[in-house]
Jmol script that loads the backbone (N, CA, C; Angstrom):
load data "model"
ATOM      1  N   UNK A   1      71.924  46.899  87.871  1.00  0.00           N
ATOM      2  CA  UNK A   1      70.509  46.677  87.960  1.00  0.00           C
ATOM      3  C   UNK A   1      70.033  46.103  86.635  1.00  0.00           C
ATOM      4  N   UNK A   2      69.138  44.949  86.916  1.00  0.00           N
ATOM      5  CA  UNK A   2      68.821  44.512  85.228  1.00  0.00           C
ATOM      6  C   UNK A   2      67.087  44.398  85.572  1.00  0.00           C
ATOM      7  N   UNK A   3      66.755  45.149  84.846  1.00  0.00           N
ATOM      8  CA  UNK A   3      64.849  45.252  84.451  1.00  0.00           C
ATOM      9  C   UNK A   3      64.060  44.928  83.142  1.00  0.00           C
ATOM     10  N   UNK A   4      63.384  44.183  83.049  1.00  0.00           N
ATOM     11  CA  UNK A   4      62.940  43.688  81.903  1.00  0.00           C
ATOM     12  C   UNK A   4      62.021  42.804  82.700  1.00  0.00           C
ATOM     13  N   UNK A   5      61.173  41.862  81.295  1.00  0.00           N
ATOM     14  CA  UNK A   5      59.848  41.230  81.161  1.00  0.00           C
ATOM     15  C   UNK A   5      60.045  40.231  81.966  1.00  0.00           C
ATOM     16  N   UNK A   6      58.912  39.219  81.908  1.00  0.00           N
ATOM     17  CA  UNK A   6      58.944  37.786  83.022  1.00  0.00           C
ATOM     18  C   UNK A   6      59.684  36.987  82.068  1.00  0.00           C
ATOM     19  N   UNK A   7      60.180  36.226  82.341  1.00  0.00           N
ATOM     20  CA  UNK A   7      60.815  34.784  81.472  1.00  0.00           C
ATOM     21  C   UNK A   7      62.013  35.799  80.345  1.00  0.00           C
ATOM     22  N   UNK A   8      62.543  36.693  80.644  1.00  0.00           N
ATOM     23  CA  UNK A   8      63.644  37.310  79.623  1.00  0.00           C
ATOM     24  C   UNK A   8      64.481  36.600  80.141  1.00  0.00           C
ATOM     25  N   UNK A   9      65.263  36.312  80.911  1.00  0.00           N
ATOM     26  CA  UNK A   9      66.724  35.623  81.169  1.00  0.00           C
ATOM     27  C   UNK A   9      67.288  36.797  81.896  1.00  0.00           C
ATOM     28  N   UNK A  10      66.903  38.060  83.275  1.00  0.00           N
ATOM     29  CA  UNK A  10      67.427  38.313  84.389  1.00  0.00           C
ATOM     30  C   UNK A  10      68.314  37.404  84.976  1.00  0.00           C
ATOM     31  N   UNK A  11      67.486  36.311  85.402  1.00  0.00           N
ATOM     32  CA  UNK A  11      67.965  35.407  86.378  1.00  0.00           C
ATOM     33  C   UNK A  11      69.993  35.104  86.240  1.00  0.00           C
ATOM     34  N   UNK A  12      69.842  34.764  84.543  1.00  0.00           N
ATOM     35  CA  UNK A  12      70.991  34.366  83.964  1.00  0.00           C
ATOM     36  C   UNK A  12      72.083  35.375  84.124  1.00  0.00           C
ATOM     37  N   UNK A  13      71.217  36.232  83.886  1.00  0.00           N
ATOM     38  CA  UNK A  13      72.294  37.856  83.670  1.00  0.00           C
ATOM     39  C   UNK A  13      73.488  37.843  85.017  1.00  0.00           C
ATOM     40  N   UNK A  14      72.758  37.596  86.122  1.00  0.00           N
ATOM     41  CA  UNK A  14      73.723  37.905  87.305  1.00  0.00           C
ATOM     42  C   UNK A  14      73.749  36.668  88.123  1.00  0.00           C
ATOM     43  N   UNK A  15      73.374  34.963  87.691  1.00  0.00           N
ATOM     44  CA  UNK A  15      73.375  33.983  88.507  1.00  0.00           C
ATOM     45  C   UNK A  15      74.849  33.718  88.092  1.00  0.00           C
ATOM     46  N   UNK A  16      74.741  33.455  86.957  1.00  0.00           N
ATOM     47  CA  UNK A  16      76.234  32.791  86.843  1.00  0.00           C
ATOM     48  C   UNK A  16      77.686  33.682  86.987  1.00  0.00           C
ATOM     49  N   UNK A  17      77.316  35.103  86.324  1.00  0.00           N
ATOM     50  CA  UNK A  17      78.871  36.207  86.892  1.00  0.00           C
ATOM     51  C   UNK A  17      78.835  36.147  88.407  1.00  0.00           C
ATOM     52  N   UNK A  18      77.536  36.215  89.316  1.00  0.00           N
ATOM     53  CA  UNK A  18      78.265  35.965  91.092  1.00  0.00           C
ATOM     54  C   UNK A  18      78.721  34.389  91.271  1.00  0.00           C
ATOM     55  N   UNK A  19      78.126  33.049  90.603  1.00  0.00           N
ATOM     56  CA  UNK A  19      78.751  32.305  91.273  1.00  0.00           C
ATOM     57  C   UNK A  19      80.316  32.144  90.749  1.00  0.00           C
ATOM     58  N   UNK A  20      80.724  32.345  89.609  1.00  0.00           N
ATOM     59  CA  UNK A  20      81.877  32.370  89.104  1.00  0.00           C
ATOM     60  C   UNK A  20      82.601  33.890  89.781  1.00  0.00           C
ATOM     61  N   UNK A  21      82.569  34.780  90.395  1.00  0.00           N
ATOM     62  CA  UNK A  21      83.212  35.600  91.004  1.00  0.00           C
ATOM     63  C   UNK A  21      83.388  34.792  92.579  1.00  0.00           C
ATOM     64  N   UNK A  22      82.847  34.327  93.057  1.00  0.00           N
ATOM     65  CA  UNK A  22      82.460  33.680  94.655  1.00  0.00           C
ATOM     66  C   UNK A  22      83.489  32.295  94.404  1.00  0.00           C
ATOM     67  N   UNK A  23      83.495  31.675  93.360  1.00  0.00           N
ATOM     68  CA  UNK A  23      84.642  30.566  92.832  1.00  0.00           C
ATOM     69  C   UNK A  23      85.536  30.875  92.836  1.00  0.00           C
ATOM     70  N   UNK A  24      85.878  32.323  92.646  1.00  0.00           N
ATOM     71  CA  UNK A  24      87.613  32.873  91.918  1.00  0.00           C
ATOM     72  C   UNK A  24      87.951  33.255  92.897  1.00  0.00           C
ATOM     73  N   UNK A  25      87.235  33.821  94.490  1.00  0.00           N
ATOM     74  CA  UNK A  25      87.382  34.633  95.502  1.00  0.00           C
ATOM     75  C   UNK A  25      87.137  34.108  96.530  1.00  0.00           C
ATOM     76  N   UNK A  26      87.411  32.645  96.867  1.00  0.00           N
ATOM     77  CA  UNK A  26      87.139  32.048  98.035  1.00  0.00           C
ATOM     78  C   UNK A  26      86.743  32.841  99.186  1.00  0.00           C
ATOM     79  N   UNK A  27      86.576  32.316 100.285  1.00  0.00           N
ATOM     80  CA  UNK A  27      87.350  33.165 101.483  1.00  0.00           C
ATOM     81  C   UNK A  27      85.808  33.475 102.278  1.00  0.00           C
ATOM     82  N   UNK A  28      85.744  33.624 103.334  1.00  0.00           N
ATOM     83  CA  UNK A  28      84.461  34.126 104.436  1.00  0.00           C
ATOM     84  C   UNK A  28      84.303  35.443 103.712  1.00  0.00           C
ATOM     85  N   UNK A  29      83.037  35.788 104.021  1.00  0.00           N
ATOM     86  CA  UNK A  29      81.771  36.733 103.820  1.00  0.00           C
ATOM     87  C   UNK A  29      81.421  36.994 102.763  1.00  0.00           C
ATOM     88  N   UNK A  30      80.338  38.252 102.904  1.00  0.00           N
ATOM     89  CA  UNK A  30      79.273  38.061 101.662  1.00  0.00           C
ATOM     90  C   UNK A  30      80.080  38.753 100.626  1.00  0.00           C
ATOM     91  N   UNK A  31      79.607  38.309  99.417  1.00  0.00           N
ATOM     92  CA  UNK A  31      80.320  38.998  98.418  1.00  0.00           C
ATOM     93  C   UNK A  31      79.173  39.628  97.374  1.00  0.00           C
ATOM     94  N   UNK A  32      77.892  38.770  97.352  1.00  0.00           N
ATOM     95  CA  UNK A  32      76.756  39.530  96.374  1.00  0.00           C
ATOM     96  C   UNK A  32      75.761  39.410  97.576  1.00  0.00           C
ATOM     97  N   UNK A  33      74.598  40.420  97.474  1.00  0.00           N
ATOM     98  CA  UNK A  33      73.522  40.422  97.646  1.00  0.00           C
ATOM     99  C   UNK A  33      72.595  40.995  96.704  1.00  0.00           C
ATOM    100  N   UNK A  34      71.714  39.503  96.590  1.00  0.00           N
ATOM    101  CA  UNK A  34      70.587  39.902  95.380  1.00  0.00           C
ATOM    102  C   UNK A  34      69.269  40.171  96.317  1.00  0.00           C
ATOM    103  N   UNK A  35      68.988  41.256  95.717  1.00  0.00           N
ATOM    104  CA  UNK A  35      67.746  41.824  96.442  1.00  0.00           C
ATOM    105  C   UNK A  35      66.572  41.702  95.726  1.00  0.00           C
ATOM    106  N   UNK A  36      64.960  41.028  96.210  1.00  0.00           N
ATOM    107  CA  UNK A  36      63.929  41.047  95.214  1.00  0.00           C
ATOM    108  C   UNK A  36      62.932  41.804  95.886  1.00  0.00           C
ATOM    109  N   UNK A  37      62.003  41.898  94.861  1.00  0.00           N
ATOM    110  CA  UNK A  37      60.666  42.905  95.665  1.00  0.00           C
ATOM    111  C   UNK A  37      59.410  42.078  96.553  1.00  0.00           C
ATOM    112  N   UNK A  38      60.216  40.488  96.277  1.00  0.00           N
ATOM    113  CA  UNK A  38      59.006  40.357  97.014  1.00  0.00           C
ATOM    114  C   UNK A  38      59.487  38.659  97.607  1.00  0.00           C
ATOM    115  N   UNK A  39      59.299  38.089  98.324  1.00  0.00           N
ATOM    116  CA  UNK A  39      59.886  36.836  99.433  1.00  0.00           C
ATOM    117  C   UNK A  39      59.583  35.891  98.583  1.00  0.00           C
ATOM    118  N   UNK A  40      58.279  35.696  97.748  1.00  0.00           N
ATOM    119  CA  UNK A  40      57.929  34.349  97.253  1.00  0.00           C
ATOM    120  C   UNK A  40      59.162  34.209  95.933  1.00  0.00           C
ATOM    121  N   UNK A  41      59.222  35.416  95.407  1.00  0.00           N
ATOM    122  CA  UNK A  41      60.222  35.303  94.256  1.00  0.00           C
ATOM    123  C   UNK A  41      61.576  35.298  95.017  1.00  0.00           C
ATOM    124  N   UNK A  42      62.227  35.338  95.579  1.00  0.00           N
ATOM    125  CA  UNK A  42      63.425  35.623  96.854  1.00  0.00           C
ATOM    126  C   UNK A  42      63.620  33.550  97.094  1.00  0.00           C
ATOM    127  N   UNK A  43      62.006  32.730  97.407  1.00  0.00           N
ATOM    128  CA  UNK A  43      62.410  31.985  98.198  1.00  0.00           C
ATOM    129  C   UNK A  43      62.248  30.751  96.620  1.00  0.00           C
ATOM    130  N   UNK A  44      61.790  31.383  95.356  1.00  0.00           N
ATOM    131  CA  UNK A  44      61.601  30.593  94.136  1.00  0.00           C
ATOM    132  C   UNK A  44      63.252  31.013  93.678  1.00  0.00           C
ATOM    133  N   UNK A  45      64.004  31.535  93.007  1.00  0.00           N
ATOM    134  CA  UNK A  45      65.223  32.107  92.891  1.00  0.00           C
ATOM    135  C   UNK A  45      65.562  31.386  94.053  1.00  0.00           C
ATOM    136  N   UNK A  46      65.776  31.247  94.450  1.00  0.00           N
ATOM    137  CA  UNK A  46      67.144  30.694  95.600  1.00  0.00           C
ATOM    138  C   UNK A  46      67.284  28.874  95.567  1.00  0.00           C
ATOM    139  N   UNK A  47      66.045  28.265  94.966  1.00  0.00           N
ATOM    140  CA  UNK A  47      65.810  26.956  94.211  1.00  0.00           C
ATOM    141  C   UNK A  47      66.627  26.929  93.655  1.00  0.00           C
ATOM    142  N   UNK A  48      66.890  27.898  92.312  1.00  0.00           N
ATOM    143  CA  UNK A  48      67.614  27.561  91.135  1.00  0.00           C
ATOM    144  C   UNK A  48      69.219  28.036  91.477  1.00  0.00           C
ATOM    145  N   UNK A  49      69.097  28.560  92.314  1.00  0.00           N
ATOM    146  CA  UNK A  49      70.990  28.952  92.923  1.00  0.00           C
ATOM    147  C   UNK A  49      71.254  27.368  93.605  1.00  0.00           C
ATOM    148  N   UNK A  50      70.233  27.287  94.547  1.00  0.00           N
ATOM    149  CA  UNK A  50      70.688  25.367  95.110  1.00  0.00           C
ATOM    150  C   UNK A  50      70.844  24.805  93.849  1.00  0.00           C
ATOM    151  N   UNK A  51      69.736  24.310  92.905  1.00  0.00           N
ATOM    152  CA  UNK A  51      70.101  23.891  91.981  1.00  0.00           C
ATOM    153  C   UNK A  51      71.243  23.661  90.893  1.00  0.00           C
ATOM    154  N   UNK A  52      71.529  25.058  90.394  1.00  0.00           N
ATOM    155  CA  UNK A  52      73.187  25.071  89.826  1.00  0.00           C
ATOM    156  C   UNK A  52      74.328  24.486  90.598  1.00  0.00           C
ATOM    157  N   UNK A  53      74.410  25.245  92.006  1.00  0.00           N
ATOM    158  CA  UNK A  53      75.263  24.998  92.604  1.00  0.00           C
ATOM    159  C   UNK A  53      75.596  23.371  92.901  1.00  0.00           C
ATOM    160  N   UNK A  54      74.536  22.460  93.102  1.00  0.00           N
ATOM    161  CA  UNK A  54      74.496  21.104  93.556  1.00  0.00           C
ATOM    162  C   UNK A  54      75.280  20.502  92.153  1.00  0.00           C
ATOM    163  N   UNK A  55      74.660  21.044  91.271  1.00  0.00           N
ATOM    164  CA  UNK A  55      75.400  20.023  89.708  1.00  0.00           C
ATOM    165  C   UNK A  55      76.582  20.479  89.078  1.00  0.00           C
ATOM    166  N   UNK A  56      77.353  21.846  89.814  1.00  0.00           N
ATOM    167  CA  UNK A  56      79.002  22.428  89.018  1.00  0.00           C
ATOM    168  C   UNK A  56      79.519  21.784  90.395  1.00  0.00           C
ATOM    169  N   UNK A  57      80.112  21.137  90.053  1.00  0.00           N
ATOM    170  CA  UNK A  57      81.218  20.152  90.811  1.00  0.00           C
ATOM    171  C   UNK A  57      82.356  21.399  91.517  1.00  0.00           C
ATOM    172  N   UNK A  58      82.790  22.581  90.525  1.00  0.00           N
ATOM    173  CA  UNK A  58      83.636  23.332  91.047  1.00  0.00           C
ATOM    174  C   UNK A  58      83.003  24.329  92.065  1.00  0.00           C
ATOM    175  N   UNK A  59      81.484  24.124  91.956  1.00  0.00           N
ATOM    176  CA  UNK A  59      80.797  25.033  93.165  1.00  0.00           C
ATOM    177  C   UNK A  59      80.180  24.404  94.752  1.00  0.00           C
ATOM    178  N   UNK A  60      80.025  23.042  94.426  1.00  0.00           N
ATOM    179  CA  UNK A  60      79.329  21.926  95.302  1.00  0.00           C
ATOM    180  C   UNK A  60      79.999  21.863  96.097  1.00  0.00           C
ATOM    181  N   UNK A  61      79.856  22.735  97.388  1.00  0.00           N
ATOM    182  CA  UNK A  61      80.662  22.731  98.547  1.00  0.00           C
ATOM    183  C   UNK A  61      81.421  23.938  98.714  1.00  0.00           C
ATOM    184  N   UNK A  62      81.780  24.578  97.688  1.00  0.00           N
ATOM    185  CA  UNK A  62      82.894  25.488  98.005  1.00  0.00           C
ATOM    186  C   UNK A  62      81.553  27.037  97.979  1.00  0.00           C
ATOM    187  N   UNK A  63      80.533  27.058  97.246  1.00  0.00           N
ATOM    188  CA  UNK A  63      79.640  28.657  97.341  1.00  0.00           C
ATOM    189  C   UNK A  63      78.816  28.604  98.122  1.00  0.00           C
ATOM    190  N   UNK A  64      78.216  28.748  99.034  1.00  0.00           N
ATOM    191  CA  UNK A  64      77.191  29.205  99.970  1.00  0.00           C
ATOM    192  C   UNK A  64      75.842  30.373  99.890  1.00  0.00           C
ATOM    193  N   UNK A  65      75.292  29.789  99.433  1.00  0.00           N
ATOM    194  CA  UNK A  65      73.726  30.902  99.283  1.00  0.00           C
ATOM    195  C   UNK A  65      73.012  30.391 100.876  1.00  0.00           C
ATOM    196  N   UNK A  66      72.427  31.944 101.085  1.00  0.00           N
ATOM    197  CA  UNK A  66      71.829  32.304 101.979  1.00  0.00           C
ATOM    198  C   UNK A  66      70.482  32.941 101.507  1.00  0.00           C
ATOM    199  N   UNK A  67      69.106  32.721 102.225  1.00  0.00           N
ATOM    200  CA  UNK A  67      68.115  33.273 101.891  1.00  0.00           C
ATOM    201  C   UNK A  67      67.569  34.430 103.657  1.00  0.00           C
ATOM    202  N   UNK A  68      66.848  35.010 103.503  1.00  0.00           N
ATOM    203  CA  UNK A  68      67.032  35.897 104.516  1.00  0.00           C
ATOM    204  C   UNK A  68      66.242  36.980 104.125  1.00  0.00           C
ATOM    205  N   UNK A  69      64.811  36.395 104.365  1.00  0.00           N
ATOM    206  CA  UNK A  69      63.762  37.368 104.229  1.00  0.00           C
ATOM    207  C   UNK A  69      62.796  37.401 105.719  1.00  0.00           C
ATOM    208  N   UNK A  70      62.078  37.989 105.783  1.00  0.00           N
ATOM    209  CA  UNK A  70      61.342  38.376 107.086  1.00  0.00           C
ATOM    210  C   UNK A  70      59.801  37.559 106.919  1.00  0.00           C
ATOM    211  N   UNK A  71      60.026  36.497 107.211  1.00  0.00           N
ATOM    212  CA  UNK A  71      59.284  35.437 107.121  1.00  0.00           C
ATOM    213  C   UNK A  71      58.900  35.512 108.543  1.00  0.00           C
ATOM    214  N   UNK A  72      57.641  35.108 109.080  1.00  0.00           N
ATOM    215  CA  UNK A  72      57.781  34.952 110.844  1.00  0.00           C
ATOM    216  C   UNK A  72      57.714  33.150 110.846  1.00  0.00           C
ATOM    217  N   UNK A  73      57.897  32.578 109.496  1.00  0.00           N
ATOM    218  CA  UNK A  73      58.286  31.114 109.629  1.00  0.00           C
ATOM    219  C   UNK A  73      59.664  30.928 110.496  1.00  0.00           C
ATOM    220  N   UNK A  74      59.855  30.139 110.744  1.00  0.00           N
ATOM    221  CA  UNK A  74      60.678  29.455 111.491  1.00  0.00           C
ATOM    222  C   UNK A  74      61.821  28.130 110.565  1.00  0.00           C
ATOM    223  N   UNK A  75      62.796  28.457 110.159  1.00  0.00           N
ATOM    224  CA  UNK A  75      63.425  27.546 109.392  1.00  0.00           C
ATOM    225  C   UNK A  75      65.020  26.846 109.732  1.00  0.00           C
ATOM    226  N   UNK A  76      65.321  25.997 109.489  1.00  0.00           N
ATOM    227  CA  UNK A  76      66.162  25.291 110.405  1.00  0.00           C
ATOM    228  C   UNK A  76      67.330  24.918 109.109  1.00  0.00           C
ATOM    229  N   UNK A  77      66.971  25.225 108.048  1.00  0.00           N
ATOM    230  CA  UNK A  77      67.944  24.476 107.272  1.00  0.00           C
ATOM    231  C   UNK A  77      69.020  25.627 107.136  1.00  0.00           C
ATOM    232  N   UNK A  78      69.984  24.787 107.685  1.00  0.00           N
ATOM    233  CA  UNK A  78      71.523  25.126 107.902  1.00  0.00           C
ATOM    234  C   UNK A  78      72.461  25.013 107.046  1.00  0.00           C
ATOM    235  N   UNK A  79      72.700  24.447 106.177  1.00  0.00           N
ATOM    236  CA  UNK A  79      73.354  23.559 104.915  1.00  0.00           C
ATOM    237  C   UNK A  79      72.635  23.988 103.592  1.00  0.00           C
ATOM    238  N   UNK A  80      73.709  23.532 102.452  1.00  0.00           N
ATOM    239  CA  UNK A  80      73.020  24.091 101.051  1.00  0.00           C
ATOM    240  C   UNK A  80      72.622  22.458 100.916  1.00  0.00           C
ATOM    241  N   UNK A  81      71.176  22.359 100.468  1.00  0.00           N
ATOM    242  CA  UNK A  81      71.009  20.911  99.476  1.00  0.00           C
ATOM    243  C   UNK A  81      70.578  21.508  97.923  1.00  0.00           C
ATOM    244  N   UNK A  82      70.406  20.139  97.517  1.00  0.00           N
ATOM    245  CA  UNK A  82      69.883  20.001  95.982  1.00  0.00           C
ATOM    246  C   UNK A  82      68.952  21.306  95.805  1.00  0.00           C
ATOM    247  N   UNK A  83      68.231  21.381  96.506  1.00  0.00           N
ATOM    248  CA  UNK A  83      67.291  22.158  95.955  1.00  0.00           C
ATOM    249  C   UNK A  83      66.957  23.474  97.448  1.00  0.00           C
ATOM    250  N   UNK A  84      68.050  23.455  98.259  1.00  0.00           N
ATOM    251  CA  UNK A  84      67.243  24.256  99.815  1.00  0.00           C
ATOM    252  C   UNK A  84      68.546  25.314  99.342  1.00  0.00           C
ATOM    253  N   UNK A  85      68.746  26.649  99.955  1.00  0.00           N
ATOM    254  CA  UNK A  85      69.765  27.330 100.163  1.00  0.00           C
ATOM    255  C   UNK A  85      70.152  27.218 102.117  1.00  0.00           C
ATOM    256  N   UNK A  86      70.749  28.082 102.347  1.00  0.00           N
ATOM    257  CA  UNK A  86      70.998  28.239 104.039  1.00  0.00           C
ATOM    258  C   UNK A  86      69.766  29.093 104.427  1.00  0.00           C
ATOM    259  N   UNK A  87      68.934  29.069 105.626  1.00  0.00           N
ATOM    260  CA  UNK A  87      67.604  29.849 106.209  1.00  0.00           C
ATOM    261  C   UNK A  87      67.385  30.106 107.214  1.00  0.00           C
ATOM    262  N   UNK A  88      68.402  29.488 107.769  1.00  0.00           N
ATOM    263  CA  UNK A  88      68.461  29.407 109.540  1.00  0.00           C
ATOM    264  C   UNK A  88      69.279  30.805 109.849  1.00  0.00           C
ATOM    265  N   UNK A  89      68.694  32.033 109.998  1.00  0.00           N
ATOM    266  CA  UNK A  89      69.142  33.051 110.495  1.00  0.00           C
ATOM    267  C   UNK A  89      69.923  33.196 111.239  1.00  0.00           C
ATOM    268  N   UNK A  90      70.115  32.315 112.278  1.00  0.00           N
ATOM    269  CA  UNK A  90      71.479  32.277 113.229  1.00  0.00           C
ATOM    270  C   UNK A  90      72.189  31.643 112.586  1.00  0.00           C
ATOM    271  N   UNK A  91      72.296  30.819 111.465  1.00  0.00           N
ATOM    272  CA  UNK A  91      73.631  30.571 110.910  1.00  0.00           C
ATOM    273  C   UNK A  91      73.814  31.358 109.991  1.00  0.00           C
ATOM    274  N   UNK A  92      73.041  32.227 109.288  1.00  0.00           N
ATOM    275  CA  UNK A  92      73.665  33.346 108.111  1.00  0.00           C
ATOM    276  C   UNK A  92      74.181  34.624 108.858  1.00  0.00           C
ATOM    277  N   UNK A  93      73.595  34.954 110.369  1.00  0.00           N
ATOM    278  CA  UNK A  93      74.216  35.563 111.066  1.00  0.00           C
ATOM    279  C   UNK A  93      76.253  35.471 111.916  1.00  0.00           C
ATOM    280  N   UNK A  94      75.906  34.076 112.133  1.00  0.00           N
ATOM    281  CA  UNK A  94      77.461  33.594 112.585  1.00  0.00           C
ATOM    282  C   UNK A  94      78.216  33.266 111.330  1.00  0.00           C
ATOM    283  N   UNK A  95      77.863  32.797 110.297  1.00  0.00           N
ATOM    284  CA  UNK A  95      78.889  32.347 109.199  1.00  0.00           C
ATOM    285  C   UNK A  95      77.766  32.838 107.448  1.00  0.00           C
ATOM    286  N   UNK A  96      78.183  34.089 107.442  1.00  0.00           N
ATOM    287  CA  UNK A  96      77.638  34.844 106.394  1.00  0.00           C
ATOM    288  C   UNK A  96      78.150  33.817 105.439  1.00  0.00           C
ATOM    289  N   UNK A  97      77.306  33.797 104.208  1.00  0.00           N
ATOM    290  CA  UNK A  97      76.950  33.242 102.866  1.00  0.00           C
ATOM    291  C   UNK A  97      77.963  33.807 102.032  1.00  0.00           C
ATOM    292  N   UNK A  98      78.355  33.051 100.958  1.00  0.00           N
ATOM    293  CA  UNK A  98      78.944  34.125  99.890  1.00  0.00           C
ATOM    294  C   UNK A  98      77.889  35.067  98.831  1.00  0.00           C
ATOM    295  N   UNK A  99      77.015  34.477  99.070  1.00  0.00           N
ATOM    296  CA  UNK A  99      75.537  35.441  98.224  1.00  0.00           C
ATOM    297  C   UNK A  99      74.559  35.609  98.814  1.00  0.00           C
ATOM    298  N   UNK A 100      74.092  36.723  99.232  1.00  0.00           N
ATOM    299  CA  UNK A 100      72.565  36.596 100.519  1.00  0.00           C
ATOM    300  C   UNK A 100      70.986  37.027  99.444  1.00  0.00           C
ATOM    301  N   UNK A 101      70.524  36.341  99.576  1.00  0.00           N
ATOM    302  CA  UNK A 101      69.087  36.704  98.481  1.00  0.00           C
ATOM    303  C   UNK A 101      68.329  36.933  99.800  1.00  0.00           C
ATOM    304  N   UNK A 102      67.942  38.445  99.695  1.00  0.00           N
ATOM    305  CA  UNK A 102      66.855  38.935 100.496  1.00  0.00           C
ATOM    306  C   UNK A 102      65.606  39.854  99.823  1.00  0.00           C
ATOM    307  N   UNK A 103      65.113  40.267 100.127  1.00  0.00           N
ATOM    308  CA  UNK A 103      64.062  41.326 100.172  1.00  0.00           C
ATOM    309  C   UNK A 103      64.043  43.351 100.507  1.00  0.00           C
ATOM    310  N   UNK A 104      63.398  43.782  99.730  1.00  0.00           N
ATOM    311  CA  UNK A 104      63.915  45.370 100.355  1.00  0.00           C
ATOM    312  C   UNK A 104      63.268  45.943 101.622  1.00  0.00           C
ATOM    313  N   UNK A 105      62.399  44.810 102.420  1.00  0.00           N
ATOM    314  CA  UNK A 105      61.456  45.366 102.845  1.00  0.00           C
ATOM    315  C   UNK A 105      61.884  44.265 104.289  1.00  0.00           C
ATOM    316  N   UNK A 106      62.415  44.860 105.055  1.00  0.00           N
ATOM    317  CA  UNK A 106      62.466  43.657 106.294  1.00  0.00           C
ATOM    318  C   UNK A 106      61.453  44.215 108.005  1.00  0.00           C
ATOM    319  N   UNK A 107      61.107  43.419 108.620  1.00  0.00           N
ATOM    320  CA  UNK A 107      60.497  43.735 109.517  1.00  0.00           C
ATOM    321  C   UNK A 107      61.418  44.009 110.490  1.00  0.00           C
ATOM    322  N   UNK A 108      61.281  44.682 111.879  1.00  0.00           N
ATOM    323  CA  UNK A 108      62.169  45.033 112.787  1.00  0.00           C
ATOM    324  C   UNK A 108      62.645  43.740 113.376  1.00  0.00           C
ATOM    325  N   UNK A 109      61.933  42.821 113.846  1.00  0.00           N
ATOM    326  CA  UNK A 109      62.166  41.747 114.203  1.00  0.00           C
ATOM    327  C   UNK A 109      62.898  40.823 114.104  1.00  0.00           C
ATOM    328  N   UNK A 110      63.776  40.841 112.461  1.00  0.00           N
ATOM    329  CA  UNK A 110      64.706  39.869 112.161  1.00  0.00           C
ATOM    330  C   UNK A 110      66.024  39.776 112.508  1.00  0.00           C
TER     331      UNK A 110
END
end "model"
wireframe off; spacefill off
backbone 0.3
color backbone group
């Protein structure tokens, strides 16, 4: 668990030890789940995981982030891009992520 101020460098603390564990450990299913307190920070964080991931050549293609909060939006993106993670619930359901960024708080519905 890492707790501290806004803008300390959390993010850093545990972005780069899961994607470099998820690199060393190929293979189907989840291996981290980062949990936040709240969806808007869940769906801002999961930017900067697309982000890294699109520009380490040894991650671009091979790590898979999943976002998976209880949105009653409707989202279709299936694939990691530049800047999207995976959102399409039936695909994080059939082919789990190697990192799932969710929320502590989910509705029955999802």
């Amino acid at each position: 668990m890492v707790a501290t101020g806004t803008g300390s460098g959390k993010t850093e603390c545990f972005l780069f030890p899961l994607l470099d564990h998820c690199q060393r450990n190929p293979g189907p299913g989840i291996k981290a789940i980062v949990i936040y307190p709240m969806n808007a920070l869940a769906t801002d964080q999961s930017k900067r995981f697309a982000s890294v991931i699109q520009k380490t050549p040894e991650l671009k293609g091979k790590v898979r982030v999943g976002l998976f909060v209880g949105s009653d939006e409707r989202s279709d993106q299936t694939f990691m891009g530049a800047e999207e993670v995976i959102t399409c619930k039936e695909t994080l359901r059939k082919n789990p992520p190697d990192i799932l960024l969710t929320q502590y708080k989910m509705p029955t519905t999802c």
